[in-house]
C-alpha positions as CSV (number, residue, x, y, z in Angstrom):
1,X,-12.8,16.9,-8.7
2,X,-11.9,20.5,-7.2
3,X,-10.0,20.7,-4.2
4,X,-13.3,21.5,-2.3
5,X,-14.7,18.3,-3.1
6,X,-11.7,16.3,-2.2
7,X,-12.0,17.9,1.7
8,X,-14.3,14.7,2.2
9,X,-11.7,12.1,1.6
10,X,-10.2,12.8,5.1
11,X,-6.4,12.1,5.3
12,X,-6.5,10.8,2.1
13,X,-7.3,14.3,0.8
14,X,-4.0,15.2,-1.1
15,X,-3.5,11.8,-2.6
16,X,-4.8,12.8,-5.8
17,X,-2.4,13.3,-8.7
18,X,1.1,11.1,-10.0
19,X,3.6,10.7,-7.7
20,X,7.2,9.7,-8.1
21,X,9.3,8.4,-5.9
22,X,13.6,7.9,-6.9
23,X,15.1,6.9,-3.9
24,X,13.4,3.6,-2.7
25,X,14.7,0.7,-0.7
26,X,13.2,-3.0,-1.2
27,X,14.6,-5.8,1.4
28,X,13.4,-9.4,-0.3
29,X,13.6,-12.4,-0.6
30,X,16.0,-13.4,-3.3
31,X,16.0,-16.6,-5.7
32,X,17.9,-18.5,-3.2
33,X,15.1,-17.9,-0.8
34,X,17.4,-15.8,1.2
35,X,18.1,-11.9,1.6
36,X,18.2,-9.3,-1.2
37,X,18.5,-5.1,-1.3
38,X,17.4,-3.3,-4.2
39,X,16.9,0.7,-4.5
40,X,14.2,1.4,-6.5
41,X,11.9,4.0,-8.3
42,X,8.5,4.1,-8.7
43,X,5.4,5.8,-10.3
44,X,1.8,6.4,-8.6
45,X,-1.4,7.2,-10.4
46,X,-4.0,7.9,-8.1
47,X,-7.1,8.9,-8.9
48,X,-10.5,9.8,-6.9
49,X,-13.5,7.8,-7.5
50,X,-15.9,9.7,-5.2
51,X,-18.2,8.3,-2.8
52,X,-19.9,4.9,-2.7
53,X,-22.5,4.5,-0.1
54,X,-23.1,1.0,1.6
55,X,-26.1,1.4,2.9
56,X,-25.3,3.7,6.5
57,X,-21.4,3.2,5.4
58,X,-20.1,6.2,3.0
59,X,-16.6,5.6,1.5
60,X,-14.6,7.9,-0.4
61,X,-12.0,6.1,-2.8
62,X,-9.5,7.0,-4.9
63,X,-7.7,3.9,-7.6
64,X,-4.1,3.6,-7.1
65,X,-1.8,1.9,-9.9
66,X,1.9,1.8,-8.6
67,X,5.0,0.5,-10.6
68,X,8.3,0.0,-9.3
69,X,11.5,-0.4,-11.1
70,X,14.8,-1.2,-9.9
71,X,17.7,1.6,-10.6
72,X,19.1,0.9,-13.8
73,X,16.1,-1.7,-15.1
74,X,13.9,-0.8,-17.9
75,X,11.4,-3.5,-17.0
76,X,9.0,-3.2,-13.5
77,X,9.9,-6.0,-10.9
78,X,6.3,-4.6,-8.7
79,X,2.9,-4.0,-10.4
80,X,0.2,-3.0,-8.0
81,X,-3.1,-1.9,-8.4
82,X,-6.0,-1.1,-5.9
83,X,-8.1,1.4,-4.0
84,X,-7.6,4.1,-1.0
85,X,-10.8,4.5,1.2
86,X,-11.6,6.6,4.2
87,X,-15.1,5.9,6.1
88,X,-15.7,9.1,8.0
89,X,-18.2,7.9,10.4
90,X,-15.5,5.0,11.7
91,X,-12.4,7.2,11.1
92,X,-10.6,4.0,9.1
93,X,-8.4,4.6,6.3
94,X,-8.4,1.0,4.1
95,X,-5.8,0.2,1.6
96,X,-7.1,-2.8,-0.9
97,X,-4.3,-3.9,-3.1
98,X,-4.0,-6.4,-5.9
99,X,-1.0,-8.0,-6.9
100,X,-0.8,-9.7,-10.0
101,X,2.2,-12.7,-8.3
102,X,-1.7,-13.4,-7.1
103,X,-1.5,-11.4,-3.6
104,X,-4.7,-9.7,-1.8
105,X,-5.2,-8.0,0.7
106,X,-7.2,-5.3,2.6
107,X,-5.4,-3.6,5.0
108,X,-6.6,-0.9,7.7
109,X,-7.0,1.0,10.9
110,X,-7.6,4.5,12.3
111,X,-7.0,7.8,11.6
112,X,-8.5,11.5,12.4
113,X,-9.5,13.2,9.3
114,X,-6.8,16.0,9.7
115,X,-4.2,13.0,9.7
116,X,-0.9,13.5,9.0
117,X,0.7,9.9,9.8
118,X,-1.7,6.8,10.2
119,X,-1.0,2.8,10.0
120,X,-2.9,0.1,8.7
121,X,-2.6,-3.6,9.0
122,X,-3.9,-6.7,7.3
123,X,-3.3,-10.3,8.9
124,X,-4.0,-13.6,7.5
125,X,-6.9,-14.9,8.8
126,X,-8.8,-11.9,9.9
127,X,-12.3,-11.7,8.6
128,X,-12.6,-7.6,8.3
129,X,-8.6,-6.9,7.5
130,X,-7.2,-9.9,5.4
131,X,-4.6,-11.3,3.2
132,X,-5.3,-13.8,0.2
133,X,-2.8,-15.4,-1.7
134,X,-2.6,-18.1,-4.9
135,X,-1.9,-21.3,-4.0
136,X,1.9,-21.8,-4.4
137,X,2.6,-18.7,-2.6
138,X,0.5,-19.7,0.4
139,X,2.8,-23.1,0.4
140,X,5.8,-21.1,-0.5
141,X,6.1,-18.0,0.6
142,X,3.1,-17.1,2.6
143,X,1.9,-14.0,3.5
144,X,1.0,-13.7,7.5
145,X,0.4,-9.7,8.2
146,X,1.1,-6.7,6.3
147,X,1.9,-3.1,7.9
148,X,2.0,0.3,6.1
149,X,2.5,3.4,7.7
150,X,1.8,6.5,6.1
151,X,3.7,10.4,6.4
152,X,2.5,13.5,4.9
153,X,5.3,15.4,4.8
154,X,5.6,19.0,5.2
155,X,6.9,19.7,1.9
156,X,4.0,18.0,0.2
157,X,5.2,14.6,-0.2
158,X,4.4,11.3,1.5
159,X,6.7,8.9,2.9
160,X,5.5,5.2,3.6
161,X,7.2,2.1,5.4
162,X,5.8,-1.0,4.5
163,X,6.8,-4.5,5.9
164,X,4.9,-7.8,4.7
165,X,5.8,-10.7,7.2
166,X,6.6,-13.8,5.2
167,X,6.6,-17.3,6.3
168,X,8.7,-19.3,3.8
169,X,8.8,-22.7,3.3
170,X,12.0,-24.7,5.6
171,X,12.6,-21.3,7.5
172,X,11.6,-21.0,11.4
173,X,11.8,-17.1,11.5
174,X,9.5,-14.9,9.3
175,X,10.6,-13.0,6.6
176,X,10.6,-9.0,6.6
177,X,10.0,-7.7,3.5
178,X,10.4,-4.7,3.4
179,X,9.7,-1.3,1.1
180,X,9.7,2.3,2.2
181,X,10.0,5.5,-0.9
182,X,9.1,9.2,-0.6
183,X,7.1,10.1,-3.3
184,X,6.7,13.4,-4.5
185,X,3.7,15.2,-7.0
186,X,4.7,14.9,-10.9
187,X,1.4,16.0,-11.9
């Protein structure tokens, strides 16, 4: 796709390409079920898929695969794979993602087409933007309401802040996880 072409993807417009990202920080919880801190890195594939047309509805999608590593690991400790969409005639920007711990989730919310910072939000329980999880982790660890928020920078990267509210099992509080990188264009 030219850049042309990508003008109807809204503020997802500049997405397209492989990021990298070198100076992450991950707040989790660790195999004591209490607090961890890693710095990480990770790579971002994202690629547009075009438009698919539900009925009136016309999305604009690009596939995402993201892997993070922790400095100093050969091995990824976060696969993640999904889609960006941006419906125009609703101004939402969705995130789907797919986690293969068995995580689900479809986050969203507004955003003008000219965009430069939006968030989106997923809460268990909601029937338009929801989170899914496997069995043991809905005991365990569950998943109550995702946040993301979104920064185009002005040097052409992005910058996002992500924080998935955990309720884990014997804990009154909810757990912050938390992950925020820049990323910048590889390719």
């Amino acid at each position: 796709m030219n850049d042309e072409s990508l003008k109807s993807f809204g503020p997802l417009r500049s997405l397209a390409g492989t990021w990298e990202g070198v100076t992450g920080d991950d707040t989790a919880p660790s195999d004591d079920r209490g607090t961890e801190s890693n710095k990480f890195r990770e790579l971002m594939i994202i690629e547009p898929t075009g438009l698919t047309e539900n009925h009136e509805q016309a999305l604009y999608g690009l596939r995402y695969r993201m892997q993070a590593w922790r400095i100093g690991e050969t091995d990824p400790f976060h696969d993640e794979t999904g889609y960006w969409l941006w419906d125009a005639g609703a101004k939402k920007v969705m995130k789907c993602v797919t986690i293969p711990r068995g995580v689900a989730l479809i986050a969203g919310g507004h955003a003008e087409p000219d965009a430069k910072h939006f968030k989106l939000t997923a809460k268990l329980g909601d029937s338009d933007f929801g989170i899914c999880s496997n069995p043991f982790l809905d005991r365990e660890f569950k998943t109550v309401r995702f946040d993301f928020e979104m920064t185009f920078n002005d040097d052409g990267s992005f910058t996002y802040d992500e924080v998935t509210a955990i309720q884990i099992k014997g804990q009154k509080s909810l757990f912050e996880h938390r992950d925020r990188n820049t990323l910048k264009r590889i390719k």
